[in-house]
Structures are given as structure tokens and as C-alpha cells.
N, CA and C of each residue as an Amber inpcrd file, in Angstrom:
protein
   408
 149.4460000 -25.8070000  45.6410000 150.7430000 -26.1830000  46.1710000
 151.5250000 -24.9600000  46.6280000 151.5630000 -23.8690000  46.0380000
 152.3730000 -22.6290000  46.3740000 151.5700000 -22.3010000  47.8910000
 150.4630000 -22.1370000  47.8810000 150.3250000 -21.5260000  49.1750000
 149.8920000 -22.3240000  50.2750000 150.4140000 -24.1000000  49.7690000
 150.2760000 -25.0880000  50.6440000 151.8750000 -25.1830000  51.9040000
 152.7290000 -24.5950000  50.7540000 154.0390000 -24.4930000  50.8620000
 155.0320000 -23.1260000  51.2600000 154.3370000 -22.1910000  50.7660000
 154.6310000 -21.0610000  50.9060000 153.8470000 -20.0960000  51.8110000
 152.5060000 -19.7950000  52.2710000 151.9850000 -19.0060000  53.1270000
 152.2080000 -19.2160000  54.3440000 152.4910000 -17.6220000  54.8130000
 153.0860000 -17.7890000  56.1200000 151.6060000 -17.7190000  57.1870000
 150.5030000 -17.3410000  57.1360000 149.7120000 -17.4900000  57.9060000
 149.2000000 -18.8690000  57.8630000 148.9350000 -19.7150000  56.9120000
 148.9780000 -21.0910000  56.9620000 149.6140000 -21.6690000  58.1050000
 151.1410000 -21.4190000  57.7790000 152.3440000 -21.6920000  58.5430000
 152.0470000 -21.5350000  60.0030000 151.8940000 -20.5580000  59.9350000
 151.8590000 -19.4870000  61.5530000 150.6550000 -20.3130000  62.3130000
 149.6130000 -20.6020000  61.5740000 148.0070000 -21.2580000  61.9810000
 147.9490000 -22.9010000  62.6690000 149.1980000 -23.4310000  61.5470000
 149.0380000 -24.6950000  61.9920000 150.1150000 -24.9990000  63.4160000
 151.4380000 -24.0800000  63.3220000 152.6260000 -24.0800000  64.4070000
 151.7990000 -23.6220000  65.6320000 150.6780000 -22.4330000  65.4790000
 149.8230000 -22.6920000  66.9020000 148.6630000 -23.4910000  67.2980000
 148.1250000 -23.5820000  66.0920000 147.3360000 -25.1010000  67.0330000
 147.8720000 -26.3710000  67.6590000 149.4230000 -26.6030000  67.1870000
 149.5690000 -27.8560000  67.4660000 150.6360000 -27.0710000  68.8430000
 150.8340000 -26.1560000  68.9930000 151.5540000 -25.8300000  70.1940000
 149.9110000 -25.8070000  71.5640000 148.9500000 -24.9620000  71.0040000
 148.0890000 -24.9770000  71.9280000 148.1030000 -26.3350000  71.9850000
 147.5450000 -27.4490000  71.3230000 146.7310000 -28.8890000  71.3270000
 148.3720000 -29.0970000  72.7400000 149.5970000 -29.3570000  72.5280000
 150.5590000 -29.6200000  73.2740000 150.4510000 -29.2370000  74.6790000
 150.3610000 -27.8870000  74.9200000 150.3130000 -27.2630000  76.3470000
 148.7170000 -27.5400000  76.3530000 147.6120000 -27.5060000  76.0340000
 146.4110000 -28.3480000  76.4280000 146.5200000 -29.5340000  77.0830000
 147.0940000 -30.4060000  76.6690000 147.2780000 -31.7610000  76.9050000
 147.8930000 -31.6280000  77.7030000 149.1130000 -30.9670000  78.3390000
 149.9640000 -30.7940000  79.4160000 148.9170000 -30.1640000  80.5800000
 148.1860000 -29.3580000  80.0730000 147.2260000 -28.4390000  81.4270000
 146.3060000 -29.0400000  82.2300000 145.6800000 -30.1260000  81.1960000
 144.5070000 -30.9150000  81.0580000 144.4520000 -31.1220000  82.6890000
 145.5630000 -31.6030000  83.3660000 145.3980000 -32.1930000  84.8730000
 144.9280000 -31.0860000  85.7440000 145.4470000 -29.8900000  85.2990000
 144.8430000 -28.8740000  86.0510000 143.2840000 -27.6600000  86.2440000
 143.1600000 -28.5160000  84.7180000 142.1830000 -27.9270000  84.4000000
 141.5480000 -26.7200000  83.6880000 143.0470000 -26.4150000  82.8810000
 142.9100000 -25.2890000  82.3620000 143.4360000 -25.5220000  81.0520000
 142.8810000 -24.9380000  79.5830000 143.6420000 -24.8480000  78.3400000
 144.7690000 -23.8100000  77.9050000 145.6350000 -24.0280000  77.3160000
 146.4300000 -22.8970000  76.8040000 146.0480000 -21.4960000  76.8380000
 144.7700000 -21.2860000  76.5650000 144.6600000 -20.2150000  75.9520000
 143.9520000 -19.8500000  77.3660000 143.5920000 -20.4840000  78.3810000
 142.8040000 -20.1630000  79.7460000 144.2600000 -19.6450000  80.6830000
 144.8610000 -20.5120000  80.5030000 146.5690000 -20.0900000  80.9780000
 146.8870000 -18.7440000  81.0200000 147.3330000 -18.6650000  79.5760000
 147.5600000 -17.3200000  78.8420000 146.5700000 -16.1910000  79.6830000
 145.3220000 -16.1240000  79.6050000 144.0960000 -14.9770000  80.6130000
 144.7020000 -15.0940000  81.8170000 145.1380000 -15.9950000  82.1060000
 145.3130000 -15.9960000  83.6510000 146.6880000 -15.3710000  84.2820000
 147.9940000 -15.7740000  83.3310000 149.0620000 -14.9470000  83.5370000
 148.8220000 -13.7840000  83.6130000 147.9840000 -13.2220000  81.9080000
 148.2750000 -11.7350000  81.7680000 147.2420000 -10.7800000  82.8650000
 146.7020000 -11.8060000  83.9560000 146.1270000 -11.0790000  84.9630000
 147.0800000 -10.9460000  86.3080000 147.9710000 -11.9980000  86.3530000
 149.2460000 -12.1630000  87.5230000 149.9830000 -10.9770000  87.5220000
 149.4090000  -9.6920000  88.0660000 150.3150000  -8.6930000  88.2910000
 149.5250000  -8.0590000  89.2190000 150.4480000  -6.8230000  90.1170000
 150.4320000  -6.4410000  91.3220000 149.0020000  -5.5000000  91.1780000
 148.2890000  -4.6930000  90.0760000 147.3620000  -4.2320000  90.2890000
 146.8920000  -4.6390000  89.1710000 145.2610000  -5.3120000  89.3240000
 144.3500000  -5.4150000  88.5040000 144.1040000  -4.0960000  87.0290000
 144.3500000  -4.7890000  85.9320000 144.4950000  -4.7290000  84.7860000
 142.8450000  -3.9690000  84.3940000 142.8540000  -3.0040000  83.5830000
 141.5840000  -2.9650000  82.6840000 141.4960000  -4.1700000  81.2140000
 140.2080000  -4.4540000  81.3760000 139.7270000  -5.0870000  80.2660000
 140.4320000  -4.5310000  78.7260000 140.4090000  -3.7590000  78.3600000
 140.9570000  -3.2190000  77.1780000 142.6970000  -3.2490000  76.7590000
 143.3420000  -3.4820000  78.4310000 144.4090000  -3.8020000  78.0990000
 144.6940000  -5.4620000  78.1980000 144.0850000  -6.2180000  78.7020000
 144.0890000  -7.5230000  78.0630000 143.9050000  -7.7030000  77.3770000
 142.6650000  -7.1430000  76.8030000 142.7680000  -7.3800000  75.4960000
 143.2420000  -7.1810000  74.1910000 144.0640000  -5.9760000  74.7650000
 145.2250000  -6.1990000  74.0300000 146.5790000  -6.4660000  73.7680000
 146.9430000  -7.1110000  74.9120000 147.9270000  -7.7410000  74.9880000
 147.4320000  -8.9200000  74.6190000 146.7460000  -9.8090000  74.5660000
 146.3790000 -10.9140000  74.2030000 145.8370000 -11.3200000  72.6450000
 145.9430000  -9.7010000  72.0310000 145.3010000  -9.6130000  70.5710000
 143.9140000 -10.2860000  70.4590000 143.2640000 -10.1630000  71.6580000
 142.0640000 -10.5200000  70.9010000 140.7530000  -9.1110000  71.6300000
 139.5960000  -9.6040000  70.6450000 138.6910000  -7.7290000  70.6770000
 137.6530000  -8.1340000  72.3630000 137.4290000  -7.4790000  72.5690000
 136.8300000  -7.3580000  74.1320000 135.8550000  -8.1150000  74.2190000
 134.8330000  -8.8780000  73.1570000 133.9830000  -9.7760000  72.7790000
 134.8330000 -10.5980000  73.4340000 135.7430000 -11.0620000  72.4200000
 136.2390000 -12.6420000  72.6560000 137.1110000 -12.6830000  73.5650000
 137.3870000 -11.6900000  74.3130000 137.8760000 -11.9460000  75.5500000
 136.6410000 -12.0680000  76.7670000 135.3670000 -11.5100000  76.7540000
 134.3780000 -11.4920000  77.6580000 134.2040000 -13.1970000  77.5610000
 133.9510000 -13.3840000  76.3330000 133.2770000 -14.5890000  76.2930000
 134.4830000 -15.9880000  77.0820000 135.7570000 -15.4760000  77.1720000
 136.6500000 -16.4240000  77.6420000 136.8640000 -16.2880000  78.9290000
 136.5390000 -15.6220000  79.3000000 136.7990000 -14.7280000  81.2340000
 135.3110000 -15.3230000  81.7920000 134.1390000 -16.0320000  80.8780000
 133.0710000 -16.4510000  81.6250000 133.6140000 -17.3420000  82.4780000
 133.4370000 -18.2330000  81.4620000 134.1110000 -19.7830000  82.1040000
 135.1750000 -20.0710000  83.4710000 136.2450000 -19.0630000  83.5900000
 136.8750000 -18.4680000  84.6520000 136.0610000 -18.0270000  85.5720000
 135.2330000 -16.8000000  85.3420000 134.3690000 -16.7690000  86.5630000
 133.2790000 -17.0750000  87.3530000 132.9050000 -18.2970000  86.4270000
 131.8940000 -19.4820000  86.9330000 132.7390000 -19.9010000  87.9010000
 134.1420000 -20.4830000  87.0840000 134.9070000 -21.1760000  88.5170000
 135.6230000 -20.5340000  89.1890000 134.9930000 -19.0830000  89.6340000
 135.8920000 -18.5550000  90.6630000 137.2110000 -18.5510000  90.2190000
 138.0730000 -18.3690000  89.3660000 139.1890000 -17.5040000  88.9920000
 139.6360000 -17.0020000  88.9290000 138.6530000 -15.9330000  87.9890000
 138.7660000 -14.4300000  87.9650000 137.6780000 -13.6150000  88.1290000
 137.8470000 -12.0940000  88.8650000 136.2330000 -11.6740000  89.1270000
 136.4010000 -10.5260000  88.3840000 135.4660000  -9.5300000  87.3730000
 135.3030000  -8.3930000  87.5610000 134.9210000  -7.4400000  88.6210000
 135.2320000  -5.9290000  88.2690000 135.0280000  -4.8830000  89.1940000
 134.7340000  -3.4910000  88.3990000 134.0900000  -2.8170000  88.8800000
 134.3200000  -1.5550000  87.8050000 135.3650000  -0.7080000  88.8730000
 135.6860000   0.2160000  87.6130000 137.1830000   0.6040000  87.6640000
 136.8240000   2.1100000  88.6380000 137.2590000   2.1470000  90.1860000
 137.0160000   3.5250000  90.7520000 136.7310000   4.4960000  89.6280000
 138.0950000   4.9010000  89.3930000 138.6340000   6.0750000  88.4920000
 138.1380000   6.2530000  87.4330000 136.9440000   5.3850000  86.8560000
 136.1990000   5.2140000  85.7370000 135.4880000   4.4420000  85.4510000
 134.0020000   4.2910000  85.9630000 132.7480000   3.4290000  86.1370000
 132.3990000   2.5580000  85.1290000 132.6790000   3.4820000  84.0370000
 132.4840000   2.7860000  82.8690000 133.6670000   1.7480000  82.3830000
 134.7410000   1.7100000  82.8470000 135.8170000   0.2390000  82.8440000
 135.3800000  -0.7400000  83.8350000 135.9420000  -1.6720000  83.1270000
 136.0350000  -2.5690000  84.2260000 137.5490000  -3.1990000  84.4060000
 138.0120000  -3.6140000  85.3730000 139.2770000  -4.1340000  86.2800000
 138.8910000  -5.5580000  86.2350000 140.1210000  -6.5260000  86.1710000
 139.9420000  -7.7240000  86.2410000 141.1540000  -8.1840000  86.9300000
 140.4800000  -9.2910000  87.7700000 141.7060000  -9.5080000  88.7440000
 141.5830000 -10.9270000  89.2850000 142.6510000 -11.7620000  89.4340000
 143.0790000 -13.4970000  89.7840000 142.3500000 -13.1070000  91.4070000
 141.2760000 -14.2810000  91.4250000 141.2570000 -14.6290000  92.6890000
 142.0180000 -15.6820000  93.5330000 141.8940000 -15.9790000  94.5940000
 142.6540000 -16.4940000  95.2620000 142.7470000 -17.8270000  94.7060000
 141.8050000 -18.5460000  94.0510000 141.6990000 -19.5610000  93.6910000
 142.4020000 -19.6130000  92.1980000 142.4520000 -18.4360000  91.6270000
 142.8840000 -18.0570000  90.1480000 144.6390000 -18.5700000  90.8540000
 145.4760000 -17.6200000  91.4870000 146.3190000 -18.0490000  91.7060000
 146.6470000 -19.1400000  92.0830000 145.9790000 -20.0730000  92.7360000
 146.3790000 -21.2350000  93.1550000 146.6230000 -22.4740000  92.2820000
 145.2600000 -22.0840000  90.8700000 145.5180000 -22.3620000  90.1140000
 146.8740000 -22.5910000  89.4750000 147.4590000 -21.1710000  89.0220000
 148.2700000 -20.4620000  88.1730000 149.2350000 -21.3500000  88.6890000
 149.3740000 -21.2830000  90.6010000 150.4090000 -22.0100000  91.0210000
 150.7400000 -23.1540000  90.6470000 149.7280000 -23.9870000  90.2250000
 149.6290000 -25.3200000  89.8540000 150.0620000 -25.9910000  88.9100000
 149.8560000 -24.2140000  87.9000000 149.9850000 -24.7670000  86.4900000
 151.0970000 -24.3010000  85.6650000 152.1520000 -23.1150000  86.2520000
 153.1440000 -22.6940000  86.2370000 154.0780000 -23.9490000  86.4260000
 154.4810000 -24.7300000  87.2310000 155.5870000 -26.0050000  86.1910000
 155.7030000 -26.5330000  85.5340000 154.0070000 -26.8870000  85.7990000
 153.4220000 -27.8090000  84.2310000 154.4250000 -26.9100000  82.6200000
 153.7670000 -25.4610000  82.6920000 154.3820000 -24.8650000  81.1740000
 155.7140000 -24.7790000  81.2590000 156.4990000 -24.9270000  82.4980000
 157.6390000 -24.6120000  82.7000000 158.2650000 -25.5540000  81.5200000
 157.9010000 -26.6690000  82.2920000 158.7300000 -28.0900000  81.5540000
 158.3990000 -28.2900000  80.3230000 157.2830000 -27.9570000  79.8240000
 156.8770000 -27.8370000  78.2880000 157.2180000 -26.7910000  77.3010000
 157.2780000 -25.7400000  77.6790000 158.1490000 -24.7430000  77.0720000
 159.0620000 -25.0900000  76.9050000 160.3410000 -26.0080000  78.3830000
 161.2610000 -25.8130000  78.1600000 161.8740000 -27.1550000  77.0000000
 160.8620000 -28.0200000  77.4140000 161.0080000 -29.0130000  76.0560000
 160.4370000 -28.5950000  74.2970000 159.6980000 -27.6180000  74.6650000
 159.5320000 -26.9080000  73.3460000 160.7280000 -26.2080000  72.8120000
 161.3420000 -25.5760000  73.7370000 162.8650000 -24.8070000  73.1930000
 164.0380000 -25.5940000  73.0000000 164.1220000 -26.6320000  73.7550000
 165.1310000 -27.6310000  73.6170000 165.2750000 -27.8060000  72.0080000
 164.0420000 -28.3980000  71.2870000 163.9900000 -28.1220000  69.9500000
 164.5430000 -27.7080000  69.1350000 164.5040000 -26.1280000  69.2830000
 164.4450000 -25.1000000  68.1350000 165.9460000 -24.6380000  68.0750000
 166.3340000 -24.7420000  67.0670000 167.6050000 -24.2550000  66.8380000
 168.1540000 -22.7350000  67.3850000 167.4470000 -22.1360000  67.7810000
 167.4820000 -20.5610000  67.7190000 165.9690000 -20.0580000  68.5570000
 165.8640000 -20.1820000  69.7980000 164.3830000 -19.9050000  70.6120000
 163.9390000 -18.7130000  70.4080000 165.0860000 -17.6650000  70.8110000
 165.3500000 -16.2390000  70.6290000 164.7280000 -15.6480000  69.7770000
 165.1410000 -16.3410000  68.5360000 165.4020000 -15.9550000  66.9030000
 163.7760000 -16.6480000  66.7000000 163.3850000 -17.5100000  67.2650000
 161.6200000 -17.2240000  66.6940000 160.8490000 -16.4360000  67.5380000
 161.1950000 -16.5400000  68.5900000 160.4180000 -15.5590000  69.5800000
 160.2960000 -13.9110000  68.9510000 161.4940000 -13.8980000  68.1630000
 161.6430000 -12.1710000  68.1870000 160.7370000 -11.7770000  66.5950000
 161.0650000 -13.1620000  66.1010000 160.0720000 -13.3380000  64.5080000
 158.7260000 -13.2940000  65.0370000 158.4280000 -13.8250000  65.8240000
 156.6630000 -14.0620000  65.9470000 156.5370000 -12.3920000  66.5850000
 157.4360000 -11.6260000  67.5100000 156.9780000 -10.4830000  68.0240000
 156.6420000 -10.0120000  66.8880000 157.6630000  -9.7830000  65.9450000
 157.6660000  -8.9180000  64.6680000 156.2840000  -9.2180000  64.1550000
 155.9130000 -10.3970000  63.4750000 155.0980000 -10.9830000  63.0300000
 153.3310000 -10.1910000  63.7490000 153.9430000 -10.2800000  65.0170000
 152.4300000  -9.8040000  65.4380000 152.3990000  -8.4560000  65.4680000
 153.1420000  -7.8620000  65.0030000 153.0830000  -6.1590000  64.7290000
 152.4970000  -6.0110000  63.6170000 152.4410000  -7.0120000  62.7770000
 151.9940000  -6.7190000  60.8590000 150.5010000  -5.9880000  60.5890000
């Protein structure tokens, strides 16, 4: 009972599956899961990203990010490149179809986020807890 009630990774474990299972179900039309979303934003910027920094912005180890960037680049999403400036990186970057995607699926989270925050007494005030939280 104490750490049915009291653990915060418990806590933390079940508040994101049922947020992924939510924005899943919202993506579903587009064809993408939460966590396919998420790869795909943190690639939406003006110059293609190295692998090592997605992966760590995304907290997860370069394994389990390879293994999630397949599926994307079966469907033309996202492509690798090795990195000019360093052969041994690789660069990852939204293809045209990745964005069109993104385009697609960017209102979808809009409206779900924003009904997720409607919620919460204080959006701010968990947002800035979970940053903290993921520093531990």
C-alpha cells in the first residue's frame, strides 16, 4: 500500500501511459503514435540534428532511438545521412513527407494538449515539476 500510494515513479509511469494511450488515440487518424510524434517534432528544425542529440533530448539511448526512426524510414519520414563534418555521425532529417505529416498532425496535439491543460489546476506548475523531475 505505501508504494501503491506513495511512489513517485509509479505515479510518473502510470500519468504517462495514459497520456501517451490519449494522444495515440488522437494520432491514430494520421498515423502516427505519441511517441512517433515526439521523433518527428524534435527533428522540425532548420538544420538536421545529430543522432546523439535526439537522443538526448528525447532521453532515450541511441539503440532505442535507432530502433524507432526504422519504422519512420520505411515510410519515408525521416532519412539518415552521415554527418559532412564527421563521417562517423549521422544527421537526421523530416522528409518532405515527414513534414506533411507533422502538418497533419500538429492540430490534432494542439486540441489535445489543450484539453489536457484545461484540466490541470496549474499547467506551468507541472510542466516545470516534470522538467525538474527529468533532471534526477
Amino acid at each position: 500500500m505505501l508504494v501503491r500510494d506513495t511512489c513517485l515513479c509509479l505515479h510518473a509511469q502510470r500519468a504517462a501511459r495514459a497520456l501517451a494511450r490519449r494522444f495515440d488515440a488522437a494520432l491514430d487518424p494520421v498515423g502516427l503514435t505519441s511517441g512517433q510524434f515526439s521523433l518527428l517534432m524534435s527533428l522540425n528544425r532548420p538544420e538536421p540534428p545529430k543522432m546523439g542529440d535526439v537522443a538526448a533530448l528525447l532521453a532515450m539511448d541511441r539503440t532505442t532511438l535507432t530502433a524507432n526512426l526504422k519504422p519512420l524510414e520505411r515510410r519515408g519520414l525521416v532519412e539518415r545521412s552521415a554527418d559532412p563534418a564527421d563521417r562517423r555521425a549521422r544527421l537526421l532529417r523530416l522528409t518532405p513527407a515527414g513534414r506533411k505529416a507533422l502538418g497533419r498532425a500538429v492540430p490534432i496535439w494542439r486540441r489535445v494538449h489543450g484539453q489536457i491543460e484545461a484540466g490541470q489546476s496549474d499547467p506551468a506548475l507541472l510542466r516545470s515539476e516534470l522538467v525538474l523531475l527529468s533532471r534526477v
